[in-house]
Each structure stands twice: as C-alpha cells, then as structure tokens.
C-alpha positions in Angstrom: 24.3 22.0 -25.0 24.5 25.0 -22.9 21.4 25.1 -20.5 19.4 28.4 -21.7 19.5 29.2 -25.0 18.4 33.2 -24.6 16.3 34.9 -27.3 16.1 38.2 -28.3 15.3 40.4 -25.9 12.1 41.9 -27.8 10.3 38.2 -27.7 10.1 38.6 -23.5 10.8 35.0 -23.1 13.8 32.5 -23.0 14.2 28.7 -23.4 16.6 26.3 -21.7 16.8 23.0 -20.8 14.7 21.7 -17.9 15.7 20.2 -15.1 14.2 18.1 -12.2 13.5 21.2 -9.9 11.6 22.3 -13.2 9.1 19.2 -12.6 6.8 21.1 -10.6 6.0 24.1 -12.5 6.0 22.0 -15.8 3.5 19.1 -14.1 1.0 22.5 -13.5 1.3 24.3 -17.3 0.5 20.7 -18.2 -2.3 20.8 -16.1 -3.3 24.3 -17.1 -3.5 23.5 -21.1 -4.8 20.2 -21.0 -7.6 21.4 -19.0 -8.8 23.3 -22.0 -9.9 20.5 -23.3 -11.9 18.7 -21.4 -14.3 18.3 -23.5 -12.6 17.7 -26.3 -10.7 14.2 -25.9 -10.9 11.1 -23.5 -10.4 11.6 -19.7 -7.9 8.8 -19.8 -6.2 11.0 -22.8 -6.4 14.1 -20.4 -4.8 12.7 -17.4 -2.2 10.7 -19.1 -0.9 14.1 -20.0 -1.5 16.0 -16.8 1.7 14.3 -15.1 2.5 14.8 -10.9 5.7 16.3 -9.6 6.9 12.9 -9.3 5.9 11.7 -12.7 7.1 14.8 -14.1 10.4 13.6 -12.6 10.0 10.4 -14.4 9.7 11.3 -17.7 12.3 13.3 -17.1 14.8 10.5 -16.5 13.6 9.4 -20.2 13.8 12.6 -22.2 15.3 15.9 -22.6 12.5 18.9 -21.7 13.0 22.0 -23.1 11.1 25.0 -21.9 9.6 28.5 -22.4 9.7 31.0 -19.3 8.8 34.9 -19.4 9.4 36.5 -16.3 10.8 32.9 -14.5 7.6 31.6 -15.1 7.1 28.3 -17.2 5.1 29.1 -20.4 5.8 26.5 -22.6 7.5 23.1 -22.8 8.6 20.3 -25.3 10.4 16.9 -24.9 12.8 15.1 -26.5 13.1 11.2 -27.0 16.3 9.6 -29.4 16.0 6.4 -30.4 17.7 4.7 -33.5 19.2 8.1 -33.6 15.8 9.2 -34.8 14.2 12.0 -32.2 10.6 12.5 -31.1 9.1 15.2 -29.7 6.8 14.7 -26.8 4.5 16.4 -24.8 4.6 20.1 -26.2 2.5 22.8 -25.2 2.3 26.5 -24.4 0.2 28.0 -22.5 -3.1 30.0 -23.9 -2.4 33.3 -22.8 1.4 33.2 -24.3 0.3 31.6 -27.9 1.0 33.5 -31.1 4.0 34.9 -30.2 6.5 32.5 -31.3 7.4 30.3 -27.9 6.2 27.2 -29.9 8.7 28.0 -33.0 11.4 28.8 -30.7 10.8 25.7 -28.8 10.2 23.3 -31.9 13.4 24.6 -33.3 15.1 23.8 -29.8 14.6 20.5 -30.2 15.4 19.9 -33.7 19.1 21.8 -33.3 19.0 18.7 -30.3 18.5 16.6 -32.7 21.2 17.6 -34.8 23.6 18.2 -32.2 22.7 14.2 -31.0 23.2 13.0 -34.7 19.5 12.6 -34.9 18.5 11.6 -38.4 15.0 13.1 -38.6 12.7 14.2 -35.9 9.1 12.8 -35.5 6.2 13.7 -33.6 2.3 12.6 -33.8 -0.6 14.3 -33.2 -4.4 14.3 -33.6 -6.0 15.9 -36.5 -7.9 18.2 -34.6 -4.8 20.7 -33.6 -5.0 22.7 -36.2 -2.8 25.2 -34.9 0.1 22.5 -34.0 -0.6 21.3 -37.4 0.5 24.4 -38.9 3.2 25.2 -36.7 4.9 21.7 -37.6 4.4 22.1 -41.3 6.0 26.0 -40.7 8.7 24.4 -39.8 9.3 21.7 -42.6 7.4 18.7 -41.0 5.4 16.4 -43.4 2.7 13.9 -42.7 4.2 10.7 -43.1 1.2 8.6 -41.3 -1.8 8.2 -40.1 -3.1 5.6 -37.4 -6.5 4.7 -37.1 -8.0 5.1 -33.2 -4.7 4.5 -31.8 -4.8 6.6 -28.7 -7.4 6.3 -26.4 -9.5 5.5 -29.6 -8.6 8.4 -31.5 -6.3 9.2 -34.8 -3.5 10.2 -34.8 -1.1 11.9 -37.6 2.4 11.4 -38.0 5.3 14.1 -39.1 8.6 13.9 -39.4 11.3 16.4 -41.0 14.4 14.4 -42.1 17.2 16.2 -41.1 20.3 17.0 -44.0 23.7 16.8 -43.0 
C-alpha cells in the first residue's frame, strides 16, 4: 500500500501509514485525548492507552497505524490487527480540536480498504457504550453491533461491531 494516501486538498489533512519515527508524536495525541477523560473511565483504562515512545514502538511491531496529520502534525490515528484474516481496529482517536471534520471517516475507511487489500474478511472493533460519537461514526460506515461483553475491560462493557466485507 503506498504510504500516504492524500485527500482532497479542501479537507486540510492527509493520512498515511505510520511508521516508527511516528511513535513519538502518536504516544502524545494519545496522551492528549485520553486525558479528556479522566474522569470518565478507570486510571488503569487511561494509561493502558496512553502508550511511551517505546511502547508506541511496540505496538507498532504488532499492527499497522494509520494516521491523520494537518500541517505535519499528528491529528488522528487508528490501528490495524489481522488475524484469521479477520482485521481489528485498535486504538483510534482524533484529537478534540480536529473532530467533525471527517479525519475519523477518512481514517476508518483507511483501514477497511487494508483490510480488503490483506484479504480481510470483515473488520471488527469494540468499544464502550458510552462513545456515542464513535458509535455513530462506525454504524456511518456500515458496522453493526454484533456483541456485547459484560465488565470486560477494566470492569466496564464493552460493544462489539464488525462490517463483513463482500468480495
């Protein structure tokens, strides 16, 4: 896949595929958002998704990141895990002042044409109930709830989707 997939010069923003020298600026927008909600979920929940440069590098080694820039700045990111030829999506933000203009489609859709183009079957994510707007934003894009799983993380629900992908 080639490494940045431009968009239309009107959005202001691009996405392409992240790379290790990415980890830095990635580990800090995941700081940024998940500090907004502090009070909202567990610490434990909270840190586990605030990864370090290093860890950053880590996950990276396991999945495929996309990401969201305007200006060369990181504004947005979303991983990809295939397994069983089946694709997750990990770890997707975008930061609050960029949200609303279409860096969360762009990188949602990003990841399912990896998917396709890594004979993925369907593509799968979870969430908790309470992200509304994610919510919408997956079923936008043809996700269905296909689950739901009972204080799973940290004790909380969580919500399965997947969108089976058609030949």
């Amino acid at each position: 896949m080639d490494s940045r997939v431009e968009m239309p010069s009107e959005t202001g923003y691009a996405v392409r595929r992240g790379n290790v020298t990415d980890a830095l600026q990635i580990s800090l927008l995941y700081k940024r958002v998940w500090d907004e909600f502090e009070s909202l979920f567990p610490k434990k929940l909270k840190e586990s998704r605030q990864p370090s440069e290093e860890e950053m590098k880590s996950w990276m080694t396991k999945e495929t990141y996309f990401i969201a820039e305007v200006e060369r700045e990181t504004v947005g990111v979303v991983g990809c895990r295939i397994l069983h030829s089946a694709c997750q999506l990990v770890h997707m933000v975008v930061d609050r002042p960029c949200r609303g203009k279409g860096i969360g489609t762009a990188l949602a859709r990003t990841a399912i044409d990896f998917a396709r183009e890594n004979n993925s079957f369907k593509v799968w994510l979870d969430t908790i109930p309470i992200m509304k707007e994610a919510k919408a934003l997956y079923e936008k894009l043809g996700f269905v709830k296909c689950g739901y799983l009972r204080r799973h993380l940290y004790g909380l629900d969580i919500e399965l989707y997947e969108l089976v992908l058609v030949s």
